[in-house]
MARFIBA-374934 format. One record per atom (N, C-alpha, C, O): x, y, z. Coordinates in steps of 0.001 Angstrom, whole numbers, padded with zeros to 6 digits, always signed. Atoms other than C-alpha are relative to their C-alpha. Last residue first. Example, Ala and Ser with C-alpha at 12.3 -4.5 7.8 and 13.67 -1.06 7.14 Angstrom:
<recs>
-000820-001190-000060;+013670-001060+007140;-000770+001090+000730;-000261+002198+000899;+000890-001190+000000;+012300-004500+007800;+000900+001200+000000;+001936+001181+000665;
</recs>
This chain:
<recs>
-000690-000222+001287;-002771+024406-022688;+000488-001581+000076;+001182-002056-000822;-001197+001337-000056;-004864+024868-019582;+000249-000174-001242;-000664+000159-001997;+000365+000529+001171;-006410+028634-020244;+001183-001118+000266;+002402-000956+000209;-001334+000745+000332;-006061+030225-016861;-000685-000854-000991;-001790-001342-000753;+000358+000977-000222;-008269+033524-017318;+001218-000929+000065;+002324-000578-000345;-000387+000658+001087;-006923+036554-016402;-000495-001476+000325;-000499-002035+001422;+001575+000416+000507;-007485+039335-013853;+000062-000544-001230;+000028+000222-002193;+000093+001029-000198;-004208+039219-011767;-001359-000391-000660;-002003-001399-000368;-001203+001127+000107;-002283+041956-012941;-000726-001762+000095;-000296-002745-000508;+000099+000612+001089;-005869+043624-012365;+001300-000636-000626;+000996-001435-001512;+000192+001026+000705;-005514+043100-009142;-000019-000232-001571;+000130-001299-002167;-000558+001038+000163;-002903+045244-008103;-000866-001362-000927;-000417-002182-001728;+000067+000208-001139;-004694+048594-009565;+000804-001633-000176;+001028-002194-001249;+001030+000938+000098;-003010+049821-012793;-000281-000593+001894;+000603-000580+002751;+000947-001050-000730;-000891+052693-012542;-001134-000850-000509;-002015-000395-001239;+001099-000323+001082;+001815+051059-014891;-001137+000734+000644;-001468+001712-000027;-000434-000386+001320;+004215+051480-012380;-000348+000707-001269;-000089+001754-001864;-000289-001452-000060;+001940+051065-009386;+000550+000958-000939;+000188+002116-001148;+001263-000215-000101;+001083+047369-010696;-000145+001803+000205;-000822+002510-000541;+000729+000330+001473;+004612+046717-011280;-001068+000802-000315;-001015+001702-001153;-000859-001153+000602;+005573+047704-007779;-000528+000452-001389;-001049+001508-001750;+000436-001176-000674;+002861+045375-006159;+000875+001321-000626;+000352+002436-000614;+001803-000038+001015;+003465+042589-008654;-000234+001392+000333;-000456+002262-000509;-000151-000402+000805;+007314+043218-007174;-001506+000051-000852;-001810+000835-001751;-000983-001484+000127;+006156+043087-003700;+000458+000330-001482;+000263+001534-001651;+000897-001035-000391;+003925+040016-004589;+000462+001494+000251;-000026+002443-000363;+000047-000233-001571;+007104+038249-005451;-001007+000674+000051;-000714+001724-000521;-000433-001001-000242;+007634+036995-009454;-000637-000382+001809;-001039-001442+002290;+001137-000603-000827;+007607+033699-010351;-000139+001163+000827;+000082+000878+002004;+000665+000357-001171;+009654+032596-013243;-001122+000731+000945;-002044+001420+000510;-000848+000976-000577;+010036+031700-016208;+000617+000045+001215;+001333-000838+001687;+000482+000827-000985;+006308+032993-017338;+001361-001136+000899;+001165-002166+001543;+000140+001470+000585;+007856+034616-020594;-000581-001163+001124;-000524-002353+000814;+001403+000204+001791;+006332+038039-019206;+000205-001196-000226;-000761-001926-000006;+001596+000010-000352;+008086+037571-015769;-001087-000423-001131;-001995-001218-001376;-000179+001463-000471;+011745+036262-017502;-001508-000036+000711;-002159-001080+000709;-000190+000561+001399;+011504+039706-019773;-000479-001299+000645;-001452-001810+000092;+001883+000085+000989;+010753+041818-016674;-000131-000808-000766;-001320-001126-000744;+000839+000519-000745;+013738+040435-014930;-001121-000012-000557;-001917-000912-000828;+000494+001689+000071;+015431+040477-017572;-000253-000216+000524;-000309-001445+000511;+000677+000285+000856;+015125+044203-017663;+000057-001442-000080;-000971-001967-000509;-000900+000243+000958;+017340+044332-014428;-001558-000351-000454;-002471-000805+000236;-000530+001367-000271;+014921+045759-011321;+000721+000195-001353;+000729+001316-001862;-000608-000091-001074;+014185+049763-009775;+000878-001776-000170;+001695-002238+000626;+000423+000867-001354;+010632+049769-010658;+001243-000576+000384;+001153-001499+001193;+000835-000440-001044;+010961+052469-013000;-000112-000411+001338;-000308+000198+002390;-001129-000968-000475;+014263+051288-014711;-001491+000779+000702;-001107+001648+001486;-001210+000215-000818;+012265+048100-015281;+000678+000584+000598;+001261+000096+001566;+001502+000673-001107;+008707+049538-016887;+001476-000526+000714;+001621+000319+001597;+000686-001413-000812;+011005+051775-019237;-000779-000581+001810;-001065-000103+002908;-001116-001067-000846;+013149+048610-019970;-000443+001149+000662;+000011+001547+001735;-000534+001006-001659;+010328+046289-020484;+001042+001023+000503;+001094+001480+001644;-000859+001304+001004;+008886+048915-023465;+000652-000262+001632;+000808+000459+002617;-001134-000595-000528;+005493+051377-022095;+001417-001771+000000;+001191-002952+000266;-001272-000161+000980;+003191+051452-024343;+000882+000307+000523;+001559+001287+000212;+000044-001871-001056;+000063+051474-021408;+001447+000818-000996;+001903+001950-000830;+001119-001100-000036;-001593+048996-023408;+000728+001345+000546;+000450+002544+000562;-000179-000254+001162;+001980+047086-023808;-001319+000582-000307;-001359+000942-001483;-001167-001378+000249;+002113+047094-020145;+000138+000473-001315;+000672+001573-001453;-000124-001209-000209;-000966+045480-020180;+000669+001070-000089;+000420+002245-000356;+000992-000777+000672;-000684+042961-022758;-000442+001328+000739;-000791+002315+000091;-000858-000794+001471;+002689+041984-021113;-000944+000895-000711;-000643+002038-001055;-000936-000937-000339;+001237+041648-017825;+000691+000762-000733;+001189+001885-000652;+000658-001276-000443;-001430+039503-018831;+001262+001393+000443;+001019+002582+000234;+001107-000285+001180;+000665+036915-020471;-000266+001488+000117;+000246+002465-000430;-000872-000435+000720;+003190+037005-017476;-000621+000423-001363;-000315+001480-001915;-000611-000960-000863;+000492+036057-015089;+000712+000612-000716;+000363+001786-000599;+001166-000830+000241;-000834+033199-017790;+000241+002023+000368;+000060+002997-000363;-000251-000477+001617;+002970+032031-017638;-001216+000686-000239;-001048+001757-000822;-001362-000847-000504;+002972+031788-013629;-000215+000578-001736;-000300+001764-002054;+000164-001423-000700;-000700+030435-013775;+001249+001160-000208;+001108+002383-000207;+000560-000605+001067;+000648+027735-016627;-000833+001189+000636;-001211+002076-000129;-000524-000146+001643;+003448+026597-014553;-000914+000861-000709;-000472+001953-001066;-000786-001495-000561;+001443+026834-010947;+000626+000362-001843;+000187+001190-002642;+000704-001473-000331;-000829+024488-012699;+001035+001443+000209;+001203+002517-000370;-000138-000689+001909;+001943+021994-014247;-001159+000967+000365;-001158+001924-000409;-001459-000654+000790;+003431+022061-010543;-000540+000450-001295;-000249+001495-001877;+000236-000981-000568;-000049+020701-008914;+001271+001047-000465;+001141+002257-000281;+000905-000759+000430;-000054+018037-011303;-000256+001406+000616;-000910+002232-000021;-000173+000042+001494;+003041+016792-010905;-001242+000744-000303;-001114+001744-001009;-001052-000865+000178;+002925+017126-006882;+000186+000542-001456;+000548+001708-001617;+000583-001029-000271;-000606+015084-007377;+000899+001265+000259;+000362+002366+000137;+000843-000681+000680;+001054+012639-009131;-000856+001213+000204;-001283+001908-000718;-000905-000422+001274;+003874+012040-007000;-000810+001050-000784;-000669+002268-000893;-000294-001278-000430;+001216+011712-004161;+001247+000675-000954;+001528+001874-000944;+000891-001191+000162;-000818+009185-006152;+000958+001557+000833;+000689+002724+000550;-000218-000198+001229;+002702+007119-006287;-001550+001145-000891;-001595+001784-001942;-000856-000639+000426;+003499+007584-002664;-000222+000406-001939;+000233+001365-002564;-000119-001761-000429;+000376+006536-001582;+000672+000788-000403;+000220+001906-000649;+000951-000531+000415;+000208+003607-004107;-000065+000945+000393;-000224+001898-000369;-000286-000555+001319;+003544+002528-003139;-001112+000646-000533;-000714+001612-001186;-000824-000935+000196;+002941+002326+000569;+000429+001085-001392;+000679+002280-001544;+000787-001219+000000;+000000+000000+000000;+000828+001283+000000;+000407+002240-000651;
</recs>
């Protein structure tokens, strides 16, 4: 019986990873289409908020996960409230 626990709990680590994955990249989606409403290029939106443009670059491509403090910077940046950073559907892919 051991193996079965362990081997649904694999699976449920695996599955709970390829979510965060396609939230983290959705997150980055939205972020780009905003900032690119507000026409402002990763470097302008970077040297505002104080980080290296690949940071922005590695947010938008969803590679990795930004910090609520930086959403929160972001969000002020563009002069968008926080949530809407976060108002996006997750489209499983």
């Amino acid at each position: 019986m051991p193996h079965i626990f362990l081997f649904s709990l694999t699976n449920f680590v695996a599955v709970r990873k390829a979510v965060n994955e396609i939230f983290i990249k959705e997150f980055g989606e939205n972020l780009r289409r905003i900032r690119l409403n507000k026409k402002l290029s990763m470097q302008t939106l970077a040297h505002i908020i104080n980080v290296e443009y690949s940071q922005i670059s590695r947010i938008e491509l969803g590679k990795i996960n930004t910090t609520i403090s930086t959403a929160y910077e972001i969000a002020k940046a563009l002069e968008v409230p926080l949530n809407e950073l976060f108002n996006f559907q997750i489209l499983e892919k």
